[in-house]
C-alpha positions in Angstrom: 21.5 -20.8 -20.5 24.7 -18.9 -19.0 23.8 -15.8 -21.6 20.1 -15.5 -20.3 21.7 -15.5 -16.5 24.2 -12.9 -17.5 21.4 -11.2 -19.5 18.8 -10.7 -16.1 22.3 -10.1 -13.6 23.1 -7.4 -16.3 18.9 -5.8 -15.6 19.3 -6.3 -11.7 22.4 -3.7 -11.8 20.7 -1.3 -14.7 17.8 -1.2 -12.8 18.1 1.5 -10.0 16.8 -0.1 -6.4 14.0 2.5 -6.1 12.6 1.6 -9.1 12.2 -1.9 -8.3 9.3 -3.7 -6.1 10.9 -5.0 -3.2 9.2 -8.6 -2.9 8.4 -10.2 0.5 7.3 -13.8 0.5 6.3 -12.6 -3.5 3.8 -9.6 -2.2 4.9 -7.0 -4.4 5.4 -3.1 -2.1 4.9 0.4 -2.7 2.0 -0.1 -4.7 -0.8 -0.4 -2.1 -1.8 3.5 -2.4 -1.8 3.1 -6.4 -4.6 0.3 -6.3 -6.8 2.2 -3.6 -6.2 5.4 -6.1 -7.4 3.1 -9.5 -10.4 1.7 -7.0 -11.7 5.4 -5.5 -10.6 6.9 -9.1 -8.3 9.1 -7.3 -5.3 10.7 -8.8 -2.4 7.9 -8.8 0.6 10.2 -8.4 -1.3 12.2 -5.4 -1.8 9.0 -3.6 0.9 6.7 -4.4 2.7 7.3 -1.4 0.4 5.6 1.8 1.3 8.4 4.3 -0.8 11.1 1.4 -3.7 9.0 1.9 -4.0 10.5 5.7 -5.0 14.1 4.0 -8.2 12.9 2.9 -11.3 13.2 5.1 -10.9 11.4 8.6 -14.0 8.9 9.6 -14.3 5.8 11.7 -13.2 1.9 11.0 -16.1 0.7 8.4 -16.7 -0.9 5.8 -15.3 1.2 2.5 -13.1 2.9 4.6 -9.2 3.1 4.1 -7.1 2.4 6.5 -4.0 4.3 6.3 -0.5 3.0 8.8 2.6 3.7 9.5 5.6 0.8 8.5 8.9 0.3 8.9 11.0 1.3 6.3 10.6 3.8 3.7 8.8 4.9 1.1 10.2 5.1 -2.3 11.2 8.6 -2.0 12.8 8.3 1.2 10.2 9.0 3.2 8.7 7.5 6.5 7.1 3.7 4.9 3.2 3.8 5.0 0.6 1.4 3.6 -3.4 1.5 2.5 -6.1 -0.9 2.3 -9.6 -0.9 2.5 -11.9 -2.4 4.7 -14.3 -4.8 4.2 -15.7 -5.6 7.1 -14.8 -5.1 10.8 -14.3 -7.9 12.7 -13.5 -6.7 16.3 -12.4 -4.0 18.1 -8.9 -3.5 16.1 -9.6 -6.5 13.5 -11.1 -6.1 10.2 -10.7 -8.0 6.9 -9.3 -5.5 4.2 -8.5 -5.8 0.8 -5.2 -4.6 -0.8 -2.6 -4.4 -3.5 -1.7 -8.4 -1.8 -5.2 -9.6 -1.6 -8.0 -9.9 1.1 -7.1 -11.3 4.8 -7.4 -10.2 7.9 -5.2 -7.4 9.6 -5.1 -5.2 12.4 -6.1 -2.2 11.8 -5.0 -0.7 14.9 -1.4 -1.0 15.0 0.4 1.8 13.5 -2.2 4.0 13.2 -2.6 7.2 11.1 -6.1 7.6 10.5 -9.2 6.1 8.5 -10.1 8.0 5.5 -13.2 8.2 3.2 -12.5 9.0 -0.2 -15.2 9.4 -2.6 -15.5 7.4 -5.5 -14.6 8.9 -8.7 
């Protein structure tokens, strides 16, 4: 038992802290712009970071849409944070229920703003 501890202490330090998820009540980050780019059929590494998401095409809060915000924190490259989901139905004025990398629940869609998109299915 004591080897398998030291074993997974001795990953923790090999493994550089960018390279890991950082976990948050066991929702896995920095991955929310990767599952938007499998779901559109978008190139992952163009749209891995949220904040790249804000190039695409702006439209209003609808259903199929992406919400694209600002977060605290940063991305993994240092950047300003950001984070993607997709809407799946609007609820209110700044409510919707979207769908992400964490599951489906409801969010505001307002707060931190960058912009809707609409990708196109690939």
């Amino acid at each position: 038992m004591k080897y398998l501890l030291a074993i997974l202490t001795a990953v923790l330090f090999v493994v550089p802290a960018q390279a890991r998820p950082v976990h948050h009540s066991h929702r896995a980050h920095y991955i929310c712009g990767v599952t938007q780019a499998r779901f559109f059929g978008l190139p992952e590494s163009q749209f891995a970071l949220a904040l790249n998401w804000a190039s695409l095409p702006h439209t209003d809060a609808h259903a199929g849409a992406v919400v694209v915000q600002r977060r605290s924190g940063h991305a993994l490259g240092g950047g300003p944070g950001g984070h993607v989901s997709r809407i799946v139905e609007v609820t209110g004025q700044c409510r919707a229920v979207v769908t992400d990398n964490t599951g489906t629940y409801s969010r505001d869609i307002c707060r931190n703003l960058v912009a809707y998109v609409q990708p196109t299915r690939g």
